[in-house]
Each structure stands twice: as structure tokens, then as C-alpha cells.
C-alpha positions as CSV (number, residue, x, y, z in Angstrom):
1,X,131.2,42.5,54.7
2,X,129.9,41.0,57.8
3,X,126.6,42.1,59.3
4,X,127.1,42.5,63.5
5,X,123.9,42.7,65.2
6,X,123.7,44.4,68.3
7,X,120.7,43.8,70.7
8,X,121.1,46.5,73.2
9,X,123.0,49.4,74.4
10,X,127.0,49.0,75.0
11,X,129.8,51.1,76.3
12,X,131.1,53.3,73.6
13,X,134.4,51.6,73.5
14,X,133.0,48.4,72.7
15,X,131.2,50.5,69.6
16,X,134.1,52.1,68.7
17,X,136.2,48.6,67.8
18,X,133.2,47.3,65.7
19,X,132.6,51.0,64.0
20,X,136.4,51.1,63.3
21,X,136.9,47.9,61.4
22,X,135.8,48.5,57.1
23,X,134.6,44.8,57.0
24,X,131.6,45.0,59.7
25,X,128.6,46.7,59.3
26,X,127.1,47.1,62.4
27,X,123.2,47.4,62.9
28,X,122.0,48.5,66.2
29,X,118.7,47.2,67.8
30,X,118.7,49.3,71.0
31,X,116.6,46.6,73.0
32,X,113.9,46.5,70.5
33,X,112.4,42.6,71.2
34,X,109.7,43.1,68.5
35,X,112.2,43.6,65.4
36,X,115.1,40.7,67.2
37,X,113.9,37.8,65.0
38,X,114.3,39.6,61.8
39,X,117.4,41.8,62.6
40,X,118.7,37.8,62.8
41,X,117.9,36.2,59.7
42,X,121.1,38.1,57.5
43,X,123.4,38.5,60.4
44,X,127.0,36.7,60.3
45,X,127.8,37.9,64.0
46,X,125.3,38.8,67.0
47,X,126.8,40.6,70.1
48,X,123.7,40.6,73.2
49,X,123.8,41.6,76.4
50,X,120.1,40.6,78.7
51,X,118.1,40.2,75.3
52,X,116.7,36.3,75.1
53,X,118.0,34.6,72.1
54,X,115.3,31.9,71.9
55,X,115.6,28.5,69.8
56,X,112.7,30.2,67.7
57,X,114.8,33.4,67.1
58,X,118.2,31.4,66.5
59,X,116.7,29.2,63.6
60,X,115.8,31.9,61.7
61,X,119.3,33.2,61.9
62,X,120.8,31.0,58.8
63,X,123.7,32.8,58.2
64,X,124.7,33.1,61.8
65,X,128.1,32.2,62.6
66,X,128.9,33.3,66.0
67,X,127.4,34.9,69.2
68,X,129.2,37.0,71.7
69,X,127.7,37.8,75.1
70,X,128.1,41.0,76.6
71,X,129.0,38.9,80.2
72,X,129.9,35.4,81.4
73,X,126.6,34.0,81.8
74,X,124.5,32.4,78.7
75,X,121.1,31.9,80.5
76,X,119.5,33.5,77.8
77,X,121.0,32.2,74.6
78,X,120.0,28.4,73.8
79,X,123.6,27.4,74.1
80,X,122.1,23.5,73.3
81,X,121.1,24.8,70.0
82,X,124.0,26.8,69.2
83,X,126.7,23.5,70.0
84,X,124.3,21.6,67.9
85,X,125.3,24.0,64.8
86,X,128.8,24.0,65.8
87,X,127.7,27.9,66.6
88,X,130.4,29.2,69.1
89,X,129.0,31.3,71.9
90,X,131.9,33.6,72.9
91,X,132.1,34.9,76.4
92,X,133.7,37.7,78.2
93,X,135.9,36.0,80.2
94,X,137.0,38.0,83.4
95,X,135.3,41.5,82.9
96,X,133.2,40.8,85.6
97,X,135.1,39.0,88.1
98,X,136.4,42.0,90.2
99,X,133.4,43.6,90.6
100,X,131.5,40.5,91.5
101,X,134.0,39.7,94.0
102,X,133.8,43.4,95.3
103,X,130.4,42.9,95.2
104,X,130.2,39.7,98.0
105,X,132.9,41.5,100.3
106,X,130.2,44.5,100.4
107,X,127.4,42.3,101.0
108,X,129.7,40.3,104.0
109,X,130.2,43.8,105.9
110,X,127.2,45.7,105.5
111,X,125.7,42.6,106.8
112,X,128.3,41.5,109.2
113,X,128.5,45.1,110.9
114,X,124.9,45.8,110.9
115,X,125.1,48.7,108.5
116,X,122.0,49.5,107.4
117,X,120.1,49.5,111.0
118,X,122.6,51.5,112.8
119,X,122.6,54.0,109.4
120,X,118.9,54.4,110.3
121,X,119.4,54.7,114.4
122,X,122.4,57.4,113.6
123,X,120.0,59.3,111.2
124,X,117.1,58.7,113.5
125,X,118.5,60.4,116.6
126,X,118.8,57.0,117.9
127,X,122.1,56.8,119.0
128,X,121.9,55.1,122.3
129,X,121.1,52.2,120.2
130,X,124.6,51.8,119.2
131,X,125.3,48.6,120.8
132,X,121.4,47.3,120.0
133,X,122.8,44.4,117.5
134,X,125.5,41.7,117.7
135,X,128.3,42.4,115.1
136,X,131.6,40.8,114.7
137,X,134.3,40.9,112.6
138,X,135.3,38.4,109.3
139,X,139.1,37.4,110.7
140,X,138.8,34.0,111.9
141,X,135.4,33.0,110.7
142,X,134.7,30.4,108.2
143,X,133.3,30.9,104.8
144,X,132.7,28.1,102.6
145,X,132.7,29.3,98.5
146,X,130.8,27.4,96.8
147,X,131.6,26.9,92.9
148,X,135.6,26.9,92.3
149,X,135.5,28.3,88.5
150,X,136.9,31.8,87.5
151,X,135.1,33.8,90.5
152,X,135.6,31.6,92.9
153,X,139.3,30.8,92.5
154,X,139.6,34.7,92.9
155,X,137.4,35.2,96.0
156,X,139.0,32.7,97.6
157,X,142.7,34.4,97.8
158,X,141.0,37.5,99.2
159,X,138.9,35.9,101.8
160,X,142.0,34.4,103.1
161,X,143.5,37.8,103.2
162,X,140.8,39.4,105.4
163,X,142.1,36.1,107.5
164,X,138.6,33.8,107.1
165,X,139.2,30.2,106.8
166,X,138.2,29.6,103.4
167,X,136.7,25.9,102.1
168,X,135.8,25.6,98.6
169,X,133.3,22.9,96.9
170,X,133.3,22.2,93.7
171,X,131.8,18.6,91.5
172,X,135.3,19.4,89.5
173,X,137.5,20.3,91.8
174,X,140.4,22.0,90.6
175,X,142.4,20.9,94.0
176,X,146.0,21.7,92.6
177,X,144.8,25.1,92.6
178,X,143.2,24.8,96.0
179,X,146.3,24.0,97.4
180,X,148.4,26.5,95.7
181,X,146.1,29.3,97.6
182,X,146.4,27.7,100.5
183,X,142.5,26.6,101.1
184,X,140.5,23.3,101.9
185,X,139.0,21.9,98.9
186,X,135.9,19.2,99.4
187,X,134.0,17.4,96.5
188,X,130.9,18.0,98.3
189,X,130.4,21.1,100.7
190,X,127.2,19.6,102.8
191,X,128.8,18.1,105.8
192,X,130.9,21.8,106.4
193,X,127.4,23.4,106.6
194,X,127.2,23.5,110.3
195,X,130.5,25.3,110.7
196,X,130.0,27.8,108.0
197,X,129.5,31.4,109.3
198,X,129.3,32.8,105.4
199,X,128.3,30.8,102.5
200,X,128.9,32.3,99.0
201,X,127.8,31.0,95.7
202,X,129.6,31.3,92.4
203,X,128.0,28.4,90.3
204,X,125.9,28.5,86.6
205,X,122.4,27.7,86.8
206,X,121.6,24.1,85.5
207,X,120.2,21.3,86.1
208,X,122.8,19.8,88.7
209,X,122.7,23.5,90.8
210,X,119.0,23.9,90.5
211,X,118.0,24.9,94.2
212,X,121.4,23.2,95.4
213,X,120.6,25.2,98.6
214,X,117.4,24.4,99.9
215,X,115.1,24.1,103.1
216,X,117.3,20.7,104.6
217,X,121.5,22.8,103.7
218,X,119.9,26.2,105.5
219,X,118.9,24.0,108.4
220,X,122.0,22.8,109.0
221,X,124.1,26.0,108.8
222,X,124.6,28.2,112.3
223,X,122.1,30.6,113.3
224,X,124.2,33.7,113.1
225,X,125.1,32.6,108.9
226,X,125.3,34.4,106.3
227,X,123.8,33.7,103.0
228,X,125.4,35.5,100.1
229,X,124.1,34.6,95.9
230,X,125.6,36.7,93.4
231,X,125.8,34.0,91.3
232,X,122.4,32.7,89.4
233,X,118.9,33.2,90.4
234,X,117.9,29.6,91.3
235,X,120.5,28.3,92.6
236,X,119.0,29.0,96.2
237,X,115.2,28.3,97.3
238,X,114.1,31.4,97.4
239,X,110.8,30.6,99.6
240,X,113.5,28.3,101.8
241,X,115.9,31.4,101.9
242,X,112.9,33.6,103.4
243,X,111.5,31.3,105.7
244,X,115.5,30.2,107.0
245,X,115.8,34.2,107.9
246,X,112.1,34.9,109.5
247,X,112.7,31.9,111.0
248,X,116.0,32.4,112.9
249,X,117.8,29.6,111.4
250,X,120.0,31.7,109.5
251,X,121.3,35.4,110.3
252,X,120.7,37.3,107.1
253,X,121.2,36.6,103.2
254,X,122.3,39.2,100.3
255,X,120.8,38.4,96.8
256,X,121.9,40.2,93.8
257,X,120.1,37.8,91.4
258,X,116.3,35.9,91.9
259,X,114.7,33.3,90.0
260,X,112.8,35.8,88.0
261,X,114.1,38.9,87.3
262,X,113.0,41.6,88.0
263,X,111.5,39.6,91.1
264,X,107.8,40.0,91.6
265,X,107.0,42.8,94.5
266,X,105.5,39.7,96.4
267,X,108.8,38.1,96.5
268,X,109.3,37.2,100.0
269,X,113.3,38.3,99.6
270,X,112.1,41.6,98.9
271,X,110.9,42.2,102.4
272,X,113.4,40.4,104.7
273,X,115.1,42.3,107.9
274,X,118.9,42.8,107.7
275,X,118.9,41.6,104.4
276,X,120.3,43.0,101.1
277,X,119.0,43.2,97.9
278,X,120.4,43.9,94.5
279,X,119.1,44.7,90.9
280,X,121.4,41.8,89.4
281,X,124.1,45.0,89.2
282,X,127.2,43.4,91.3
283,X,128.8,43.2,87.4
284,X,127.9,47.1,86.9
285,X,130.9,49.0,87.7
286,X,131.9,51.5,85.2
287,X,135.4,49.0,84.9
288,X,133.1,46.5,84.3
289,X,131.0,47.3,81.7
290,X,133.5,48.8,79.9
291,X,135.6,45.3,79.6
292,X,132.3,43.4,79.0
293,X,131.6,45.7,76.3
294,X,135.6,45.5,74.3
295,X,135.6,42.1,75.4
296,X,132.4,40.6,73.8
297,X,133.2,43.2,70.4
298,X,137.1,42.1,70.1
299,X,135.4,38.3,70.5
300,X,133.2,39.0,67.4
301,X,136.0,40.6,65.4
302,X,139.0,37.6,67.0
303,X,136.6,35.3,65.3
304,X,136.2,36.6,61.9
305,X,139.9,36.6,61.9
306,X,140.6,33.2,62.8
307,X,142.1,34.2,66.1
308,X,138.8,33.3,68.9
309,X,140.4,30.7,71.4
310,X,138.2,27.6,72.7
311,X,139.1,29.3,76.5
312,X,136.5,32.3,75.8
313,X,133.6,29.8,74.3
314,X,130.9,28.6,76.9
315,X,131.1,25.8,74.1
316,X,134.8,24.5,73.3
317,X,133.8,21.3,72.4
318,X,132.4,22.8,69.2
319,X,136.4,23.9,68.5
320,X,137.7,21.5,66.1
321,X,140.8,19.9,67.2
């Protein structure tokens, strides 16, 4: 019998595979920080979602064996610690990919056609003001992706079907796959900046993405640019962001994630004109959270049975050979 910890609340067909199988005992925590420690120290399998798996919390876990995220992302789970066990973090590869890309596509038009002020002007009686703002359309204009892993190999194909010239950037390029879609492909995106009318950003927060856009990239991008993170909080400047918006240097920016979540009501994103901001939901679909949920609980039970692949691990180089 194999103990399943799960941290937090999951769609009922993720339950359902767990609660089905004889050999795993599931034990729910419902979100419950206080009792997360302890939950771990007997559990073979954890399945989390948002909850932060801390080194602290992970050592106390001795009989661990595997972790599944509800998601793609494994900012909180000390993935260091867990390759250093040879504990494989399993991933839910492609739930969230349609959504996310939905997700940017929204945040291009709303902010391309000027949505949300002429919703207010219509609403407002104010509809003389119909031509008050600049709007244009997406055929033709450029968008640069930056990040060319699972998201941004699919955002780029439909990009280039609303007729955008699409560039991607990536440190490992995958350029045969670039040139299979039919898009330019650069090792490093910084000298496109100035002809960029939309930049979008699908890489993992680290060390070598840290604040990869910053004060000096916004300044060099076009005044009527778009910025658009969906990606990781951090990955953009936030204060930089602000100021490029206020300032003029940049058109607008939609954020779905911020360096600190939830972001603090002071956070200058919060209060930006013809901006868009998100609650870190552009993975929230009903579709979505349905596949996160039977993806990261089929994970669990593929690896009991011998059958987990290195392509869902955030760390294959744990996979023996």
C-alpha cells in the first residue's frame, strides 16, 4: 500500500483515478500548511498543486519516492533537492498549453483594439468617443516569442496564422523546429527589440531569465509595443515594466503572473492605464484543470508501475539510463 499525499483541492477526475486503484491510500490535506510537514514524513507519493514544498518539509519526507505537480511549473518544490535524492518530480506536460496560449491571444486583442476603454465609453454614454484611441489590427505586425519550449513552439504556429511575423529566441534553440513552422529563429532576441510590436514570454524563472527584460530591452522596443508575461513572475522588471508604460516608451503590458503573488496592492502593475492584469489564472480553464488534475494523478500511479517516462520529469537526468 502506498500513501499519496494530496496538498490541495483537485478536479474530481484526478481523485477518482487515485480513489480507484486498491494499492493507494490517498490522504487529503485540503491546503492545510500547518499539518504539510507531517502529512510528509510516511508518504511514498505527494501530488501538490501552489503548496511550497520547502527543503525543510522535503527532508522530513524519508520514504518519499516521487512528486507530481498539479502544472508545468516547479517554482515551489526544491527541485535541487529532489535530483539530489534521485527524487523524480513529475510534471503535467501539456495540460496547460492551450489555455495559456488562449490566454496571450486574449491579452494581444483586448489590448490591441482598445477593449476595455471603449467598453467603458459605450457603457458611459460616451459614444462619440469611438475613434478616441489608435487601434490596429495583428496581420502583418511582428511579435517576437520569447522562450521556444512546449508553449512557445505552439504559440508560434498560431501567431503566424493570424498572419504576424513571428521570431522566436531561445539559449537552446530548437531551429529544425523553427523552420518546420515556417518562423525566424535567433540565439538572442535583443537586437529584434526595436522592430517588435508584441513581445511574449514563455520561459521558467531561473537564474539565467531573472529580469531578462529590464529598464535597457523596454527602451529599445517601439512606443506603440506590447508587453505580454504569462510566463513566470520575474522574468520582467516589474518597476521597469511600470515606468516603460507611464512613461510612453512602451504601449501597454498584460501580466498574468508578478514576482510575488498575490502582488502587493502597491504594486505599480496594479494601477497601469490600458493595461491587463490577471490572478496567475491563464491555466484555469475548466479543460485545463481537469488535464492538470488526471495528468499529475496518472504520473503518480505510471510511476508506481514502472511506466513514468523521463519526457514528463522536470528532472530526467535522475532517469537511469
Amino acid at each position: 500500500m502506498k500513501k499519496v499525499l494530496v496538498t490541495e483541492k483537485l478536479h474530481a477526475d484526478g481523485m477518482a483515478l487515485l480513489e480507484a486503484r486498491s494499492d493507494i491510500k490517498t490522504h487529503y490535506l485540503d491546503g492545510d500548511v500547518e499539518k504539510l510537514g507531517a502529512a510528509m514524513e510516511d508518504a511514498q507519493g505527494v501530488l501538490v498543486r501552489t503548496m511550497q514544498l520547502s527543503t525543510a518539509d522535503l527532508a522530513r519526507a524519508g520514504k518519499l519516492e516521487v512528486i507530481s505537480r498539479h502544472g508545468v511549473g516547479c517554482d515551489n518544490i526544491d527541485v535541487a533537492h529532489c535530483s539530489a535524492r534521485n527524487l523524480p518530480v513529475a510534471i503535467a506536460v501539456d495540460s496547460n498549453t492551450t489555455s495559456v496560449i488562449e490566454h496571450v491571444i486574449m491579452m494581444m486583442l483586448v489590448l490591441n483594439k482598445r477593449a476595455i476603454q471603449y467598453d467603458r465609453y459605450t457603457r458611459e454614454g460616451q459614444f462619440s468617443q469611438r475613434s478616441q484611441h489608435h487601434t490596429s489590427e495583428l496581420h502583418g505586425k511582428h511579435v517576437l516569442i520569447i522562450g521556444f519550449g512546449r508553449i512557445g513552439k505552439r504559440i508560434a504556429p498560431v501567431c503566424k496564422a493570424l498572419g504576424m511575423r513571428v521570431t522566436v529566441a531561445d539559449i537552446a534553440l530548437d531551429r529544425a523546429c523553427a523552420s518546420e513552422l515556417g518562423v525566424e529563429a535567433v540565439d538572442d532576441f535583443r537586437p529584434l527589440l526595436g522592430t517588435a510590436d508584441y513581445l511574449t514570454l514563455h520561459v521558467p524563472l531561473d537564474d539565467s531569465t531573472a529580469n531578462i527584460i529590464g529598464a535597457k530591452e523596454l527602451a529599445a522596443m517601439p512606443r506603440h509595443s506590447i508587453v505580454i508575461n504569462c510566463a513566470r513572475g520575474g522574468v520582467v522588471d516589474e518597476q521597469a515594466l511600470a515606468d516603460a508604460v507611464l512613461n510612453g516608451e512602451i504601449a501597454a503590458t498584460g501580466c498574468d503572473v508578478f514576482a510575488t503573488e498575490p502582488p502587493a496592492a502597491d504594486n505599480p502593475l496594479l494601477s497601469l492605464p490600458n493595461s491587463i492584469v490577471t490572478p496567475h489564472n491563464a491555466a484555469g480553464t475548466a479543460e485545463s484543470m481537469r488535464r492538470m488534475a488526471t495528468y499529475s494523478a496518472q504520473n503518480l500511479l505510471d510511476f508506481f508501475d514502472g511506466k513514468l517516462t523521463a519526457e514528463r520529469l522536470i528532472n530526467p537526468q535522475i532517469m537511469k539510463p
